[in-house]
DONU-775698 format. One record per residue (C-alpha): residue number from 1; residue in one letter; x, y, z. Coordinates in nm, 3 decimals. Layout:
<atoms>
- NUM a X Y Z;
...
</atoms>
This chain:
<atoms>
- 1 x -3.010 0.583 -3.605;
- 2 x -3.112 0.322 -3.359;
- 3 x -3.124 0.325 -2.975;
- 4 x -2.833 0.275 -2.807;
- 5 x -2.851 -0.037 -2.587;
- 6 x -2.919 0.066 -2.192;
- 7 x -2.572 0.073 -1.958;
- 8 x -2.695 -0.249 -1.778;
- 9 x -2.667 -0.475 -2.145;
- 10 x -2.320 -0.281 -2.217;
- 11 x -2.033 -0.518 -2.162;
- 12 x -1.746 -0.379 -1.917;
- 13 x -1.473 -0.359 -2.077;
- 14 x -1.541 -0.260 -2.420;
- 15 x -1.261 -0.148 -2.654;
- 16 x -1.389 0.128 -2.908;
- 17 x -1.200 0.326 -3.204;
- 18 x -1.101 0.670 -3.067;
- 19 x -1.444 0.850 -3.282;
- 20 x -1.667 0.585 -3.106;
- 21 x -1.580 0.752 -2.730;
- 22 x -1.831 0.932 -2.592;
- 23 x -1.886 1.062 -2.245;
- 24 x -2.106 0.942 -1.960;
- 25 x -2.483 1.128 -1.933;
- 26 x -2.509 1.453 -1.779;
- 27 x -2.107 1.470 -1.797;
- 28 x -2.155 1.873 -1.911;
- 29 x -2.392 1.895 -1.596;
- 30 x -2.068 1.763 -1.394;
- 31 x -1.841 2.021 -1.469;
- 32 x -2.117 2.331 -1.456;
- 33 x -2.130 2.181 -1.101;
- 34 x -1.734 2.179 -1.026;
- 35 x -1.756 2.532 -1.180;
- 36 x -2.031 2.623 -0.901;
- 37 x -1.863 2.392 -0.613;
- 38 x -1.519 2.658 -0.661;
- 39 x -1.745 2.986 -0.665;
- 40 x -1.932 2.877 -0.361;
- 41 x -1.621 2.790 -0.188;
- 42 x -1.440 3.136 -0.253;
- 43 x -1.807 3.304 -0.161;
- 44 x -1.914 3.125 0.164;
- 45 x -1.609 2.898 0.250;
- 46 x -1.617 2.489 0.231;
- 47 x -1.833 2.404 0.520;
- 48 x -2.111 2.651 0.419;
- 49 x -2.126 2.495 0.057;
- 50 x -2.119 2.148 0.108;
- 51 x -2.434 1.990 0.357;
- 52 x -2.395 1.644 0.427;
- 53 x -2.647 1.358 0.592;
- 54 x -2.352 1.201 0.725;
- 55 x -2.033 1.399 0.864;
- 56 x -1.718 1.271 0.800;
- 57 x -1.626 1.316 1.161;
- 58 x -1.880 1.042 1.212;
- 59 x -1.650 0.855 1.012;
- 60 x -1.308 0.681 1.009;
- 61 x -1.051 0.544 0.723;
- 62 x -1.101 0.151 0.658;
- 63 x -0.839 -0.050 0.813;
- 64 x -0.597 -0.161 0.514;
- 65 x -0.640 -0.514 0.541;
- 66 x -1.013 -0.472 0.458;
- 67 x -1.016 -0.204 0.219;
- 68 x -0.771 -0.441 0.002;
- 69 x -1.027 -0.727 0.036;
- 70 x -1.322 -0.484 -0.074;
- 71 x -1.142 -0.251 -0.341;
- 72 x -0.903 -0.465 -0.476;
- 73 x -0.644 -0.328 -0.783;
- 74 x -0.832 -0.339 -1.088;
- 75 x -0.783 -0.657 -1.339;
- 76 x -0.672 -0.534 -1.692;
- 77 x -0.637 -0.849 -1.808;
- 78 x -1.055 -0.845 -1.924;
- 79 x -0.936 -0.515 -2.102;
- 80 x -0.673 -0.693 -2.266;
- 81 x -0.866 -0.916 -2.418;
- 82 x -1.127 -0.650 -2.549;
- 83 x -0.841 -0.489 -2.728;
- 84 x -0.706 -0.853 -2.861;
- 85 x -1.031 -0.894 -3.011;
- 86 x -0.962 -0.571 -3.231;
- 87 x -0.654 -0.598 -3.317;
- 88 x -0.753 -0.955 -3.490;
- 89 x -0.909 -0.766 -3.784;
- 90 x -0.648 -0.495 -3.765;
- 91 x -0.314 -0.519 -4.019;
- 92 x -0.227 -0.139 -3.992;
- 93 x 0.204 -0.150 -3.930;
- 94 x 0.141 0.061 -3.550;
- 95 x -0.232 0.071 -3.373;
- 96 x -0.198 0.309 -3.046;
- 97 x -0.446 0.209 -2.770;
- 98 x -0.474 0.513 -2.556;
- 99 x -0.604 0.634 -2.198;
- 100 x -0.612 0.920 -1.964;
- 101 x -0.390 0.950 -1.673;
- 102 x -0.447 0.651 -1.391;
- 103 x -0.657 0.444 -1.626;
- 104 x -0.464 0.117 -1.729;
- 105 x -0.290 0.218 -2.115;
- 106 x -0.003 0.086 -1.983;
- 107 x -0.114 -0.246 -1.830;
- 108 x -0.333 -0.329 -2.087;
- 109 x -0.097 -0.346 -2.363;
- 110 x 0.174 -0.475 -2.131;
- 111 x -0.087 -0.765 -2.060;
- 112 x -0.187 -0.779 -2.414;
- 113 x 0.168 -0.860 -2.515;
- 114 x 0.248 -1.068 -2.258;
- 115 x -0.058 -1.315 -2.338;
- 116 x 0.068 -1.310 -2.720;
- 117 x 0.448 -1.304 -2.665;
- 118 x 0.537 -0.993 -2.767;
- 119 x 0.836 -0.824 -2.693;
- 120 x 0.808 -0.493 -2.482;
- 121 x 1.023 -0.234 -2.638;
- 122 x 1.210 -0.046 -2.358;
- 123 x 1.179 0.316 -2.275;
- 124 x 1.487 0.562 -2.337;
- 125 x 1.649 0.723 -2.014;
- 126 x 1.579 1.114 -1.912;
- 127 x 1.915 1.119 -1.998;
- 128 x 1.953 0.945 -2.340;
- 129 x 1.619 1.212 -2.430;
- 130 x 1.758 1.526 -2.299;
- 131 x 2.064 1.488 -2.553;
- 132 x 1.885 1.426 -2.845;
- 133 x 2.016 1.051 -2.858;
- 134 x 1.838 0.841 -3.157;
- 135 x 2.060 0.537 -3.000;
- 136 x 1.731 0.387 -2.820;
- 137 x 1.522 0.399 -3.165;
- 138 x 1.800 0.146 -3.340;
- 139 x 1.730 -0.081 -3.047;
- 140 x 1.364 -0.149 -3.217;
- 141 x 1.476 -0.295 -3.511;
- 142 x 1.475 -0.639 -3.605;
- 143 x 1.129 -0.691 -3.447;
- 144 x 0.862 -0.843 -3.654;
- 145 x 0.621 -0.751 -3.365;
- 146 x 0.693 -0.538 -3.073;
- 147 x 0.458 -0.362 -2.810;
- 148 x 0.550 -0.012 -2.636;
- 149 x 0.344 0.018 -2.330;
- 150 x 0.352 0.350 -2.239;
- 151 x 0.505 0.612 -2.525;
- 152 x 0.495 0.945 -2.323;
- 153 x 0.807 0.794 -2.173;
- 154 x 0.980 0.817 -2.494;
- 155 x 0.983 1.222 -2.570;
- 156 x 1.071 1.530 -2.408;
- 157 x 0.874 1.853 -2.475;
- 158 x 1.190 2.053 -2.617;
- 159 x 1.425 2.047 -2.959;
- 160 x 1.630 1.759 -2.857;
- 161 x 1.376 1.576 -2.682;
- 162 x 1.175 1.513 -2.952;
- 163 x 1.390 1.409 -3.200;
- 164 x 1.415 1.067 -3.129;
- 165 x 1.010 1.002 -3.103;
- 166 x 1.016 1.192 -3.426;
- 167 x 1.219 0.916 -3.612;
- 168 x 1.049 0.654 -3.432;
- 169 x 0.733 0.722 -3.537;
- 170 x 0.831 0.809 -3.890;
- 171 x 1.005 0.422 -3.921;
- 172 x 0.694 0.272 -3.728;
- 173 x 0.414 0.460 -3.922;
- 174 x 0.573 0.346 -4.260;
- 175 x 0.587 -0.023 -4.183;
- 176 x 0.973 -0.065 -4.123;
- 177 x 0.972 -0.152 -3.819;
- 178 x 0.701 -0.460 -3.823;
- 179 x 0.389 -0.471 -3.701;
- 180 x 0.333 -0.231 -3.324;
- 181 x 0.072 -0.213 -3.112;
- 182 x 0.139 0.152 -2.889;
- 183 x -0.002 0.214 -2.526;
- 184 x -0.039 0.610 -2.495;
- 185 x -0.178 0.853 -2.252;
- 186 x -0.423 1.037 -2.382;
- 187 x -0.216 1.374 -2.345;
- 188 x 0.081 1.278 -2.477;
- 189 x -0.104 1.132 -2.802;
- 190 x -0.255 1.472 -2.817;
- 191 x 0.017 1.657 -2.811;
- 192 x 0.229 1.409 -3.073;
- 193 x -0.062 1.434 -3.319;
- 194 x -0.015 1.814 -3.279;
- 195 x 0.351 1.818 -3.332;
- 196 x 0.447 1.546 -3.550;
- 197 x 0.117 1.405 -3.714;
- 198 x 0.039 1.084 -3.682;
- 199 x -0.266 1.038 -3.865;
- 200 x -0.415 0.726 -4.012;
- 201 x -0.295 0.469 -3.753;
- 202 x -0.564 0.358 -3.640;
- 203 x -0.654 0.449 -3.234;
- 204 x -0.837 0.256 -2.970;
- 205 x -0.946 0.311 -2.599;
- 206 x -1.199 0.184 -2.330;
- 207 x -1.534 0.291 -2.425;
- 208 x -1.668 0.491 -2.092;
- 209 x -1.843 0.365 -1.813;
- 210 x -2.208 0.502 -1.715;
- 211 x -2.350 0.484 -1.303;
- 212 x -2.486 0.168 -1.333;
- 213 x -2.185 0.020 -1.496;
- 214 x -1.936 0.143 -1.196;
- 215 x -2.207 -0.007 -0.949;
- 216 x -2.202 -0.341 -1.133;
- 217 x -1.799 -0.326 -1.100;
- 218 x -1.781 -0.193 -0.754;
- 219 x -2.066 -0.454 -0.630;
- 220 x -1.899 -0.752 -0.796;
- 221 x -1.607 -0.679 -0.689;
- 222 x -1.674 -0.638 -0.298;
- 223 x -1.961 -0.939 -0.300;
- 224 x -1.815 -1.223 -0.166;
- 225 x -2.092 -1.383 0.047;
- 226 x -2.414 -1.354 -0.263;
- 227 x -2.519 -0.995 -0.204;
- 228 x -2.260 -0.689 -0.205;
- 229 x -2.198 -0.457 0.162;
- 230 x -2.437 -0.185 0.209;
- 231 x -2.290 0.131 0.118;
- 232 x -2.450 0.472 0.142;
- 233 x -2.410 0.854 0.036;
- 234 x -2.248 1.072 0.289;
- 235 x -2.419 1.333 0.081;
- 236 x -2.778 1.187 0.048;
- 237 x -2.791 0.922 0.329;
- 238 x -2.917 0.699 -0.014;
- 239 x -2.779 0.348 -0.057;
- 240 x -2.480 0.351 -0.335;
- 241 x -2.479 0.025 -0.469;
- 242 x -2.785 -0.144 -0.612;
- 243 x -2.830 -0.555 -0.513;
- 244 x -3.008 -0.792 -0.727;
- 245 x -3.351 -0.761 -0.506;
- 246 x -3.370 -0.392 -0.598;
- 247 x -3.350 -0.473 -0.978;
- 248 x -3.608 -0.709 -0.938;
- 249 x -3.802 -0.514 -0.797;
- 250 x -3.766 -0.258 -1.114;
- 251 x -3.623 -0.004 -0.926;
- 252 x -3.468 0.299 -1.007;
- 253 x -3.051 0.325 -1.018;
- 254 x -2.940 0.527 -0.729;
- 255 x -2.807 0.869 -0.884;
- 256 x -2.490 0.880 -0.689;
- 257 x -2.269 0.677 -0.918;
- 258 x -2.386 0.853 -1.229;
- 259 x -2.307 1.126 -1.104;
- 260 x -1.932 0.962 -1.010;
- 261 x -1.940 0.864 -1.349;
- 262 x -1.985 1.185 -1.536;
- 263 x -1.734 1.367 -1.304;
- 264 x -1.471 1.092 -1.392;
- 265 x -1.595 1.152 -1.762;
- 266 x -1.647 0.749 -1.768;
- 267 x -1.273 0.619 -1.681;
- 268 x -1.295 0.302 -1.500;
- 269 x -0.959 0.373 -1.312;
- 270 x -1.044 0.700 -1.211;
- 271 x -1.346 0.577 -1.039;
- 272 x -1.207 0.300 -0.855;
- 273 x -0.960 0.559 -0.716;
- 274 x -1.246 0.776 -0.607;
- 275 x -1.393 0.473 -0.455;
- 276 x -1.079 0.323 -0.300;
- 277 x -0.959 0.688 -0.099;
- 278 x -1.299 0.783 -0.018;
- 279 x -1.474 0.456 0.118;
- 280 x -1.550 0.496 0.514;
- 281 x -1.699 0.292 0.822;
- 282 x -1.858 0.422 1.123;
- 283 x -1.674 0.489 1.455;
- 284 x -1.958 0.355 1.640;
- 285 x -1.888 -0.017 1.674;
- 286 x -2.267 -0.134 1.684;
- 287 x -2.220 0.018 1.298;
- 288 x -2.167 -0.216 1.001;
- 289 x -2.226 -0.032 0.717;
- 290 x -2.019 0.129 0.452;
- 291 x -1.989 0.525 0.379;
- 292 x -1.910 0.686 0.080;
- 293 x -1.782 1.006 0.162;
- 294 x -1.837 1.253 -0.125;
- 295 x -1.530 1.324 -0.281;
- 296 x -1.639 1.527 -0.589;
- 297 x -1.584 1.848 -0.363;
- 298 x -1.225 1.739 -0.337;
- 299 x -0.901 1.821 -0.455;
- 300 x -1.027 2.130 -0.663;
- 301 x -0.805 2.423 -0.801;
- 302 x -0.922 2.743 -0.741;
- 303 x -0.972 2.978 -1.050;
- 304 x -0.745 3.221 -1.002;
- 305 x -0.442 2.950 -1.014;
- 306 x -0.140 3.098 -1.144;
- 307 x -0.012 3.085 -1.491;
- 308 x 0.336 2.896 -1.357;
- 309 x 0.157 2.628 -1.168;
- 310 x -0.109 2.607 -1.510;
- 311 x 0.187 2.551 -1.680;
- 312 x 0.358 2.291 -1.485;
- 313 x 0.015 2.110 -1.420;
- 314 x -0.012 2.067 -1.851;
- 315 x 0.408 2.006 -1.842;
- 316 x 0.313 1.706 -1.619;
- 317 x 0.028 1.570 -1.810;
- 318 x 0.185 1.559 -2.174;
- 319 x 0.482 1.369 -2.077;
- 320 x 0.297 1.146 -1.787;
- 321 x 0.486 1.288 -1.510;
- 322 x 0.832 1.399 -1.479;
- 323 x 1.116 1.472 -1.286;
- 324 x 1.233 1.754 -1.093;
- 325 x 1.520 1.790 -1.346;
- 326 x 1.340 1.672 -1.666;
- 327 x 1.038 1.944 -1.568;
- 328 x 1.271 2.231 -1.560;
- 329 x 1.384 2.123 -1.882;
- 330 x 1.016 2.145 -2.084;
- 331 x 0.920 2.499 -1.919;
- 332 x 1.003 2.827 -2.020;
- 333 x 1.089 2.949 -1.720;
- 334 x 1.347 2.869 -1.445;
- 335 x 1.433 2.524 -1.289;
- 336 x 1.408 2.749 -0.903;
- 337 x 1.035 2.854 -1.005;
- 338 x 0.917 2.552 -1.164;
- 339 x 1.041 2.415 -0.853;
- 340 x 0.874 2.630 -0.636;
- 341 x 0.541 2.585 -0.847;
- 342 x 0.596 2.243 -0.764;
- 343 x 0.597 2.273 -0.408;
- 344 x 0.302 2.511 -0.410;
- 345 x 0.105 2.208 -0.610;
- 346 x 0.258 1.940 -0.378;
- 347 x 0.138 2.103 -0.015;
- 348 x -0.224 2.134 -0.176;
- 349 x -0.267 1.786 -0.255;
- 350 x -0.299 1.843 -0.673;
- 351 x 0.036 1.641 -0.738;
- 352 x 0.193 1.354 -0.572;
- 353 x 0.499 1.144 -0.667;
- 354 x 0.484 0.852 -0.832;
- 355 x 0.825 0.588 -0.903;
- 356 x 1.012 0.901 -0.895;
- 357 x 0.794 1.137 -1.156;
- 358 x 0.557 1.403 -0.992;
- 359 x 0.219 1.335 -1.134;
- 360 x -0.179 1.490 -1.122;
- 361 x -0.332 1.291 -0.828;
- 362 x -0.622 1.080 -0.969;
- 363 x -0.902 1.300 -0.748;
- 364 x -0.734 1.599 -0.858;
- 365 x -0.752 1.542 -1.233;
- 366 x -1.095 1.645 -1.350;
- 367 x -1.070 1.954 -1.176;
- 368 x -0.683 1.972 -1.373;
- 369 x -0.889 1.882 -1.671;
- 370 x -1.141 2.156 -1.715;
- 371 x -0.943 2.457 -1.577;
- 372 x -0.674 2.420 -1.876;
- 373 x -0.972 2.338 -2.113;
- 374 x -1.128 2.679 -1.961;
- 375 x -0.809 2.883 -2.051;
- 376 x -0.747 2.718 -2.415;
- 377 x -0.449 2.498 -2.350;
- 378 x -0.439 2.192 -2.554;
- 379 x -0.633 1.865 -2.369;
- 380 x -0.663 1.513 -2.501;
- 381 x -0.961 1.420 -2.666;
- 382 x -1.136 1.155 -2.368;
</atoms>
């Protein structure tokens, strides 16, 4: 095999076949570290395990104002376009494009098939899939192409739930309903190839991003005025981002963002939400620059987590959030303690809600990720 080309000749936004995904460097390294983070936590309490350069109480939140001209919402639309580029060589009847939770399935192929006037097919209601309806899958006909943006909104995780995806699929996969392309979280396509099978379309999603990658995005994206703000490590005191001088100047990448990178396992929108909640300035006013307060030690479950709230937490990523309702209906327990798991989740930060569906909070999700991987529950494959 030949080299593979550094991170800083890698385009941004590159759309790859499902088998071409790989992980950022030392992304094992990451989670042996969360692993550690939780023990020392339980052993010596937070402040004891975490030394910073910089304390947060140092520290205050950005106004709004600014953090929206710094961190701005990400632009799918370059995404888009790596995924229109595939799909010009592509004549299977359905092609799924898929990404984890918080990290832009839906918008790409939203954007996608707005750019190439496609028609959007619309999701079912919680209702129309808790009784089994098949009404919503005879509103799909008579499309010669169509586009479904996000699919985990189209199945519930019980008998009659999952009819209706069932025949969807089945009329989609054999070519009698046109030509599709499907946006899909990660978990949900996971679980659908489990429980239906749908082998042999063919699957895309954004290739990963490595450290110097992110600090390309994040710098370009807050440089406005030639060179981008200094920002520094709470936890090292180093400098974050990397300007054109330093590069220059053959410098080594600072090891903070590749370290961002691994712990996000390379998802673009996972890292700009790291970025975005965890960006500080200094109290003192005679301060100008930028803190980067280090959120890896955040929003972590604790190992002992109970086998109700490890259930809701994988309940909530298969179907992309749900519903109070709708979440009492896919667990095998009662709708009072999948409520009160619920709660429990809620007052620790691990869930939030999100246009009415409760759903794994973007700093919360790697820690999500590797304690259901740890106890053999089914997890997508990026």
């Amino acid at each position: 095999m030949g080299e593979q080309p550094s991170s800083a000749d890698t385009p941004l936004w590159e759309v790859v076949e499902l088998d071409q995904f790989h992980t950022p460097e030392q992304t094992q390294a990451s989670q042996w570290r969360r692993s550690l983070r939780s023990a020392s936590k339980w052993l010596v309490g937070k402040s004891a395990a975490e030394q910073q350069v910089k304390e947060e109480s140092e520290l205050r939140a950005l106004p709004e104002v600014r953090l929206a001209h710094l961190v701005p919402p990400i632009d799918w639309s370059f995404a888009a376009k790596a995924l229109a580029q595939q799909l010009e060589s592509c004549e299977a009847p359905v092609i799924f494009f898929i990404t984890p939770p918080h990290s832009g399935h839906t918008s790409v192929v939203r954007q996608w098939a707005e750019e190439h006037h496609v028609a959007c097919l619309p999701p079912p209601t919680l209702n129309e899939l808790a009784k089994g309806g098949t009404e919503w899958v005879e509103r799909c006909i008579n499309q010669q192409k169509w586009a479904v943006p996000a699919l985990e909104r189209h199945f519930l995780r019980h008998t009659q739930g999952i009819q209706g995806i069932r025949e969807f699929l089945e009329r989609a996969l054999s070519g009698r309903l046109g030509q599709g392309v499907i946006g899909c979280d990660s978990w949900a396509y996971a679980y659908l190839q489990q429980v239906i099978g749908i082998d042999g379309a063919p699957v895309f999603t954004l290739q990963s991003m490595e450290g110097e990658q992110l600090s390309r995005y994040f710098a370009a994206m807050a440089t406005h005025e030639g060179q981008p703000p200094g920002v520094y490590s709470t936890r090292t005191g180093k400098q974050v981002l990397s300007d054109s001088a330093s590069k220059q100047n053959g410098k080594a990448p600072n090891k903070e963002l590749q370290r961002l990178a691994a712990h996000c396992r390379g998802h673009i929108g996972l890292a700009w939400h790291y970025w975005r909640e965890r960006l500080r300035e200094p109290k003192a006013e005679d301060e100008e620059a930028l803190w980067l307060v280090d959120a890896l030690a955040e929003a972590e479950l604790s190992a002992d987590t109970g086998d109700i709230a490890t259930l809701v937490l994988h309940a909530l990523l298969l179907h992309g959030g749900l519903d109070d309702h709708a979440l009492g209906d896919v667990l095998p327990f009662s709708h009072h303690e999948a409520l009160n798991a619920r709660l429990a989740l809620q007052r620790k930060g691990i869930i939030l809600s999100c246009e009415g569906r409760w759903q794994i909070t973007p700093l919360s999700y790697a820690s999500v990720r590797q304690l259901l991987a740890s106890r053999n529950y089914l997890v997508d494959p990026l």
